[in-house]
N, C-alpha and C positions, 0 to 999 in steps of 0.2 A: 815225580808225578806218576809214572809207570808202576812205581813200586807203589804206592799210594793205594791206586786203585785196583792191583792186583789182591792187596789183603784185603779191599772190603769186599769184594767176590768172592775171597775165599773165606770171609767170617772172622779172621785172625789176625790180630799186629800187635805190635810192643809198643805201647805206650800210657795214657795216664787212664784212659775210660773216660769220659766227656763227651758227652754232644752237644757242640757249639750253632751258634750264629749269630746275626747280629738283632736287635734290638736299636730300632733307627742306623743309625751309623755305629753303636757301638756294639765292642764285639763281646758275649753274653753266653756264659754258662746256662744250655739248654736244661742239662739236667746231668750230673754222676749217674754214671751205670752203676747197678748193686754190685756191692764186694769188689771195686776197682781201688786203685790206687789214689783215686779223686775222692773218692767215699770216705776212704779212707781218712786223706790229709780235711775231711772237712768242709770241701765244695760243696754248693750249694746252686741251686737253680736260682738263676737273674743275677748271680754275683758278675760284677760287670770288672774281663779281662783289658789293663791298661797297661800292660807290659810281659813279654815274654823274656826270659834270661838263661841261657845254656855254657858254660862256659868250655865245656867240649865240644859246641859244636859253633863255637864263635858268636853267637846271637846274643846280644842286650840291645832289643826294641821295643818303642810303644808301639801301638798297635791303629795308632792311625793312621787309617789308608791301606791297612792289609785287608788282602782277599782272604775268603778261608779256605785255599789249596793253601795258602801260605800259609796261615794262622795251624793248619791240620799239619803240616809237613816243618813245624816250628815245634810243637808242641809232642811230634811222636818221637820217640828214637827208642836206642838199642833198653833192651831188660838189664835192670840194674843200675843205669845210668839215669841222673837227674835234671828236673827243669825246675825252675824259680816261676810262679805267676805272680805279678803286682795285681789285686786284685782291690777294687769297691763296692762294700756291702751298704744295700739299705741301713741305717741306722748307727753308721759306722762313720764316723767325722773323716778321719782320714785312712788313706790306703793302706792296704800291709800287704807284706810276700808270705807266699804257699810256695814250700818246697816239697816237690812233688818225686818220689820212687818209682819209677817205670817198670812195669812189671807185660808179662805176656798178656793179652787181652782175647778172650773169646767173646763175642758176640751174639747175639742170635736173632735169627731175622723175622720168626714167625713169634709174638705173644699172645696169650690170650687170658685172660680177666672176665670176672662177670658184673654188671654193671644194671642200674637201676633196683627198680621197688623187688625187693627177694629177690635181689639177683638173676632176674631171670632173662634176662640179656647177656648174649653173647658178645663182648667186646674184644675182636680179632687185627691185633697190628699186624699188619706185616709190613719191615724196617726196609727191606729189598731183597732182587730177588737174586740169591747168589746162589752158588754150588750146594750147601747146606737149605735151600727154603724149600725145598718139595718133600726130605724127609720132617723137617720139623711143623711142614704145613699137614702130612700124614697125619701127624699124632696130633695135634689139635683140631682137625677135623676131627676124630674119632672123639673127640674129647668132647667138641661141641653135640655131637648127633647123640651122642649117650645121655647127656646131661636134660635134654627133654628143655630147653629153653624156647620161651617165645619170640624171638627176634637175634636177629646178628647185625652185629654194625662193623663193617669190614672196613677198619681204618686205614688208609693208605697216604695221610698225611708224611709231607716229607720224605718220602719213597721216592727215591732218583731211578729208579729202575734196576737195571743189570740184563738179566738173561733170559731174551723172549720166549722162551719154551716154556720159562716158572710161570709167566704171566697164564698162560696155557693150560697150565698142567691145575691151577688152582680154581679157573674159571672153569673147568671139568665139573668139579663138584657141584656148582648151581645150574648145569646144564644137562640138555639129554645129550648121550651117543655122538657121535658124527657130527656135530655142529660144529660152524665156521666160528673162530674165533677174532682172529685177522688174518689182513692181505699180503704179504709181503710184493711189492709192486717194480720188479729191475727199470731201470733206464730204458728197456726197450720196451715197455711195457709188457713184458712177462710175469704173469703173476702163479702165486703160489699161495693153496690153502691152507691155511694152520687148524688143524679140528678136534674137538675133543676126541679120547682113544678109550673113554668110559664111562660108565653110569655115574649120575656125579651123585653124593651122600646127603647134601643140603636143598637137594630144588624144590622143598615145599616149605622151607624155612625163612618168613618176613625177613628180607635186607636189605640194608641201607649203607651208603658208600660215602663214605668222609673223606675231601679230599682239601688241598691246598694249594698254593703256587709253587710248594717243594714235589708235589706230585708230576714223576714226568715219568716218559718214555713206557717201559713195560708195566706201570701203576696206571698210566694213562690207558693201554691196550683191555686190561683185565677190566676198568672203570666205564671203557667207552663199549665195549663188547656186551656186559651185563645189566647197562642201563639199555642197549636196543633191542639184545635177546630177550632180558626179562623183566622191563620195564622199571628197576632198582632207581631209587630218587638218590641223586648225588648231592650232597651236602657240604658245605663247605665255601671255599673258594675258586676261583678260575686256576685249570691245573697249568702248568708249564707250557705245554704244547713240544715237544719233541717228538717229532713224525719219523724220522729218517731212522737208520740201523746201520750200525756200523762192527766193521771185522776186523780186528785187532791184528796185525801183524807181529810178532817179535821180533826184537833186532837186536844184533850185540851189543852185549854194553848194560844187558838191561832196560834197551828203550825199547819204544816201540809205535807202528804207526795203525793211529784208527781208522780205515779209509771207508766212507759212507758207498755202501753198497746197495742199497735199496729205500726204500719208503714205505711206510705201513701204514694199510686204510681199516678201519673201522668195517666190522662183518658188512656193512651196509654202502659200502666205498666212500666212507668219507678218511679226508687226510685234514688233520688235527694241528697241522704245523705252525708254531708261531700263533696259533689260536688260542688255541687248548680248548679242554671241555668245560663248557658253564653250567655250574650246577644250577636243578631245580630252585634249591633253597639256597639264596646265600646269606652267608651269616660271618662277619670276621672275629676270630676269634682277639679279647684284648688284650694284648701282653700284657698288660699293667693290671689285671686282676690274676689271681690263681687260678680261679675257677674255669674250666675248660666249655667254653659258650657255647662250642661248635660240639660236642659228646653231649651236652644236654639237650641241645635241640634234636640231635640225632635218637637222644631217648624219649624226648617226650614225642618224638614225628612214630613212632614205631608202637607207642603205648596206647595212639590215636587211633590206628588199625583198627 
């Protein structure tokens, strides 16, 4: 588990490229990453995973009842080495196997796409926030402020967080100078202020913040900061709520302990915990069409301006 989530901080791991979850109880090809080993063998978004198979590494299971730490730490291993998916497609009577090549995998945490009538929307994912998102969120800012668009939709859907200082470092740019971002709050009630350390590139730029139930921790800081600093209408669905901050120890072995060292409030002192933030508009989006309900409304709420 240690190892798990060391490489998505760090951008990097060996395995097929897939982003999973589930679809009611079943567990659901979110989408192959481009040019992965998933792309490759032919995966496909909504193909519905019913069995995992490794024979190196001892695993032939279905898949009901797995979490997806399990399902992610089933599915990744060493480059070179292979996994089997039983997989069900739409349209497809019955199941068949993907055998799948595991190859290195880079990642990247910052995208950006333009979106709407002539493109003139700026649609900004950011996946999370790890070692690699302050430079890749660089160059797409830069990319957006050139580009002369009339609006940004800073998607933050599915974003687990990572590393509070990214959440920080990005809400800069819709901000002025010295602004509070969040509180980090100790036990004794000692607080400490997080603040912008520069002029930020986008703060006369329309935007709007798309979030979801996958939206937590440091997507929640950067979401609940730029909706009270700058009035941005959150879109979406009610985010996670994960308040607390925690600091990782290492330990032999390759483990390691997370131990909860503070609490973080909202520029405004509020703590989000177990709440989470509710957006303005909500809107679910339905798995059972293609069409992404929650980016449309986000374009037409912007085109309304």
């Amino acid at each position: 588990e240690n190892k798990i989530i060391q490489e998505d901080l760090e951008g990097n791991f060996e395995g097929v490229g897939i982003q999973i979850g589930f679809k009611g109880s079943r567990l659901t090809v979110i989408a192959p990453l481009p040019k992965t080993p998933a792309e490759k063998a032919g995966l496909r978004p909504g193909d519905f995973i019913l069995g995992i198979k490794d024979e190196n590494k001892g695993i032939d299971r279905a898949t009901d009842g797995i979490t997806l730490p399990e399902a992610v730490q089933a599915i990744r291993g060493p480059a070179g080495s292979k996994v089997t998916l039983v997989i069900v497609r739409e349209g497809q009577d019955e199941p068949f196997e993907v055998e799948v090549l595991r190859e290195k995998i880079e990642v990247p945490s910052v995208e950006v796409s333009f979106v709407g009538e002539g493109e003139s929307i700026a649609h900004i994912k950011i996946l999370k926030f790890a070692g690699e998102t302050f430079g890749e969120w660089q160059n797409a800012a830069r990319r957006v402020q050139s580009s002369g668009v009339s609006g940004i939709i800073l998607d933050l859907r599915n974003n687990p967080g990572g590393f509070l200082q990214g959440s920080v470092d990005v809400a800069a740019d819709f901000l002025e100078n010295d602004t509070i971002v969040v509180i980090e709050e100790k036990g004794s009630g000692e607080r400490t202020d997080f603040r912008t350390e520069r002029v930020g590139r986008l703060t006369n730029i329309p935007t709007l913040i798309l979030v979801n139930a996958g939206s937590a921790s440091a997507s929640e800081i950067l979401a609940g900061a730029l909706a009270e600093l700058k009035g941005f209408q959150i879109v979406g669905e009610n985010t996670f709520g994960k308040g607390t901050i925690q600091e990782p120890q290492q330990l032999d072995g390759g483990a390691a302990l997370h131990i909860t060292v503070a609490r973080w409030l909202t520029p405004k002192g509020i703590w989000i915990n177990d709440k989470g933030l509710e957006p303005n508009v909500k809107i679910e989006d339905n798995s059972e069409t293609e069409e992404d309900e929650q980016l449309q409304e986000a374009i037409r709420l912007l085109n309304a301006q």
